[in-house]
N, C-alpha and C positions, 0 to 999 in steps of 0.2 A: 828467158832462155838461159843456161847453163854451161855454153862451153864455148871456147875461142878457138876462132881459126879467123888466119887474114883474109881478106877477100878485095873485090877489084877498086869500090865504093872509094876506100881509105886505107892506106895501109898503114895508119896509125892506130889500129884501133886499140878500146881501153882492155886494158887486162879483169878476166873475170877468177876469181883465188879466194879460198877459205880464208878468215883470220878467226883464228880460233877453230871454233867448230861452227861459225857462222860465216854466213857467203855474201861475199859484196863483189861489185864492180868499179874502177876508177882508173883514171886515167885523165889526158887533155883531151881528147876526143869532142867529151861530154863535159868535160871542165868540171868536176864534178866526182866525191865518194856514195854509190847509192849503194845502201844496206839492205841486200833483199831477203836475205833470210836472217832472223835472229836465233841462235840457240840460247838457251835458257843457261848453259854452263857459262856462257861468256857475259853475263849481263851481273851487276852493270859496266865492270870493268871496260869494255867495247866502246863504254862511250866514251873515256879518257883515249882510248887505244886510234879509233876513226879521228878524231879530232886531231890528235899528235901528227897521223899520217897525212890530213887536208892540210895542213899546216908545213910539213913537211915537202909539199910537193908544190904547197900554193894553188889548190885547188879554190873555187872562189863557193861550193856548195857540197853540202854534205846533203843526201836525200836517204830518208829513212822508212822501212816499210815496217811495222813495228805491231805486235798483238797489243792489247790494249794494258794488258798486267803491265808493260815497260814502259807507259806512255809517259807516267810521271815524271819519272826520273832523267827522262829524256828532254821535257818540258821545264823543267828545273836547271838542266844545260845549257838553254837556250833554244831547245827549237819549237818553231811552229804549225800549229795543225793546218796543213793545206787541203786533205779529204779525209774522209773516212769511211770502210764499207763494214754493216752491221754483220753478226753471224758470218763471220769469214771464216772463220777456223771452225772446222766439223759441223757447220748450220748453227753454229754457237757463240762463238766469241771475235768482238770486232777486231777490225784491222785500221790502222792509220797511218795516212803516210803525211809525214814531217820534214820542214826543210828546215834546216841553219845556215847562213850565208854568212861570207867574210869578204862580199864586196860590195860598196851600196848601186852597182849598176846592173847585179846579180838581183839583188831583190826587186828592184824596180819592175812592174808590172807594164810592158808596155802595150798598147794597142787593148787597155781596158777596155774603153768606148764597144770596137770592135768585137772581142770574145762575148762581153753581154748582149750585140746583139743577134750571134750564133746562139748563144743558147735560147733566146725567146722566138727566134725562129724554127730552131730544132723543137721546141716544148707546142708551140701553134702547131708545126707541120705532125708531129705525136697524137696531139688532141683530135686534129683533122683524120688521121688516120686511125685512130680508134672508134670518132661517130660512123666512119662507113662503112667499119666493120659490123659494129653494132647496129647496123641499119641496115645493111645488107643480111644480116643473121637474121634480124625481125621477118624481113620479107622471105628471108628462104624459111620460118619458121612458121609462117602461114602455109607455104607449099607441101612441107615436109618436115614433120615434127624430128627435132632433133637434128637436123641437119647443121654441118662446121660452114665455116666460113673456106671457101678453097685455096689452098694455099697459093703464094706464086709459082709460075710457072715460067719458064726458059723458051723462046721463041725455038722456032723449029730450024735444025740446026746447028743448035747449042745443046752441050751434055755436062749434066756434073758426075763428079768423080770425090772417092776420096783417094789423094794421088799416095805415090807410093812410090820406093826405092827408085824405079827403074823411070822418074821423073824428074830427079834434083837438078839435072844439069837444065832441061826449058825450063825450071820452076825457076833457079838461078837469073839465067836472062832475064827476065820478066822484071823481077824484082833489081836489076842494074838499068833497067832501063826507066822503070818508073820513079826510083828514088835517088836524087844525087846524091844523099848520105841518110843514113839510118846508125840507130845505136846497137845494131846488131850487125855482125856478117851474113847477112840474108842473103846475098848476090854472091857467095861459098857453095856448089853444090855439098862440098865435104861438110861444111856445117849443116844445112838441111838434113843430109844422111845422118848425120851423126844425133838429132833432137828428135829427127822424125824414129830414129832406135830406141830413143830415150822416154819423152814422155810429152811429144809432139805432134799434134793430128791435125795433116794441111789435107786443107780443101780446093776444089778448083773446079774453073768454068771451062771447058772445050768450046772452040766453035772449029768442026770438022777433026784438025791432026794438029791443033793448034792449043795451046793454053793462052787463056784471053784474061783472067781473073786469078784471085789467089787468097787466101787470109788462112788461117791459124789457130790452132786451140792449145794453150799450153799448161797442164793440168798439171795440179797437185793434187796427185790422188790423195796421200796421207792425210793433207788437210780439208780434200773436196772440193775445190776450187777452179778456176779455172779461166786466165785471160785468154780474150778473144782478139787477136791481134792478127799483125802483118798481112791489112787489104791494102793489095793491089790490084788496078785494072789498066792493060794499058790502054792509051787515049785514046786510040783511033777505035776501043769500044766503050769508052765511056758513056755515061748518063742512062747506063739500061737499065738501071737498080740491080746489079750482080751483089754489090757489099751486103746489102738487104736480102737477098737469096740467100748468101752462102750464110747469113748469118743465124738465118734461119735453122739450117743443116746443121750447124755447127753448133745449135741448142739442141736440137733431136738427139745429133749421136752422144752428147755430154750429159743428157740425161739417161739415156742407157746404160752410161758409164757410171751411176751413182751422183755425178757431178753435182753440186748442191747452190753453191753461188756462183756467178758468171760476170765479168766486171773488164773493163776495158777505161785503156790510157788512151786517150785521142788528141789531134793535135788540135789544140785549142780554136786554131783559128779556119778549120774544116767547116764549111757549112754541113759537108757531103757528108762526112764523117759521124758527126755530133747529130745530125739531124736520122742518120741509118738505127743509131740504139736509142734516138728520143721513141722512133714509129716502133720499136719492138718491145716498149715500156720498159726501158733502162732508166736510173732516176740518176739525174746528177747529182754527185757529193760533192766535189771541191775542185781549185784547179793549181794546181803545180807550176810554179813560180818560174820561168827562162830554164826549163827544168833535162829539156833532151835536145840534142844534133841529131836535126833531120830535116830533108829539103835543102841541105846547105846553110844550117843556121841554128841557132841556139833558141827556143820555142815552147812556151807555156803550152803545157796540156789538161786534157779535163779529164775528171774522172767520173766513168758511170757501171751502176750495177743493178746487178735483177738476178732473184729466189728463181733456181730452176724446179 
């Protein structure tokens, strides 16, 4: 996401500002310089310029989203490949993101054991879910030549939506109430309005006059792109498979929109999370080192992606 406003979460939160003609974010917040857009005019100088400024503030991590043309150079400064997604830019050219640390309690990966074994239960519960598609296609394939597999479906009761201006302020609650800190002002309805004007398409679950669910698509049209972020559900409806619905939705309308790759940050140690993009054949690339503030804490995330 793209712009700042305070919200209720933290009122510290990190400042997001061009340097150069490239766009980062930093701050204590997140403890943390993340470089998310590179221009080509400021490379490589940027990587003298981000460093000076981590240093400067005693940040203890620099995080870097980077095309593969600067990977070099950036790798020759010190940092290291924590993911990578192929065909990122225009179905073409990959993407990488890179961490440097300047604290050794920063690099420290903790709760290993744990993250491996989210991801081999997310990859089984995937595979699971593929054979009964695949088996269920077989058998409606004898009934009815040609016939899909049916999509899920929303108990009766429940509506989705893609929400809209006249929604920020319940979408806001929702999101204060499920997350005690996030690296965005997402519990802002002014920030909502202001991404969802921009190049921000939320999605959501109803049940009756109620918003029950929520997540996110935040597109780079220029590059084709497109993270699939900000699920929420709060608890008193959890465990219905909404994240899996909306995320569904949330590939229909992004392929309408040209949208090409599709790739989401998760928090590493989500069964719920990691295991929602293994069943929608999302492939894991890497995982991001004590990387984002969220939940009330500093938190390694994983990353995955899937060809729309």
């Amino acid at each position: 996401m793209n712009a700042l406003t305070e919200g209720t979460m933290n009122s510290q939160r990190d400042v997001i500002e061009k340097l150069g003609k490239s766009l980062i974010q930093h701050g204590k917040f997140n403890d943390r310089i993340y470089l998310m857009k590179l221009a080509k005019e400021d490379f490589p100088a940027i990587i003298d310029n981000i460093e000076g400024l981590a240093l400067t503030y005693e940040y203890s991590k620099i995080f870097a989203k980077i095309p593969a043309w600067a990977k070099g150079e950036f790798v020759n400064a010190g940092y290291k490949e924590e993911a990578f997604i192929p065909c990122f830019y225009h179905g073409e050219e990959d993407v990488y993101f890179l961490g440097k640390y300047f604290s050794k309690s920063r690099i420290k990966l903790t709760d290993s054991e744990k993250i491996k074994d989210v991801l081999q239960v997310a990859r089984e519960k995937g595979d699971e879910r593929q054979t009964k598609i695949e088996s269920e296609g077989q058998l409606a394939a004898i009934t009815e030549k040609g016939k899909k597999v049916a999509p899920m479906k929303l108990k009766n009761g429940f509506r989705f939506e893609i929400a809209d201006q006249s929604h920020v302020s319940e979408m806001a609650k929702v999101y204060a109430k499920v997350f005690k800190t996030y690296p965005f002002p997402i519990d802002d309805p002014n920030y909502l309005l202001k991404t969802m004007q921009e190049k921000v398409v939320y999605f959501s679950i109803w049940h009756h006059n109620k918003i029950v669910a929520l997540s996110s698509s935040e597109m780079d049209m220029e590059a084709e792109n497109v993270e699939m972020t900000d699920f929420a559900t709060l608890p008193e409806y959890a465990g219905q498979g909404f994240a899996l619905f909306l995320l569904g939705k949330m590939e229909e309308e992004m392929q309408k929109r040209g949208i090409k790759i599709a790739y989401t940050i998760a928090r590493a140690l989500s069964y719920g999370m990691n295991i929602t993009f293994a069943k929608l054949k999302y492939k894991y690339s890497g995982t991001l080192v004590n990387n984002t503030n969220i939940g009330g804490d500093l938190e390694s995330m994983n990353v995955w992606y899937k060809s729309l």
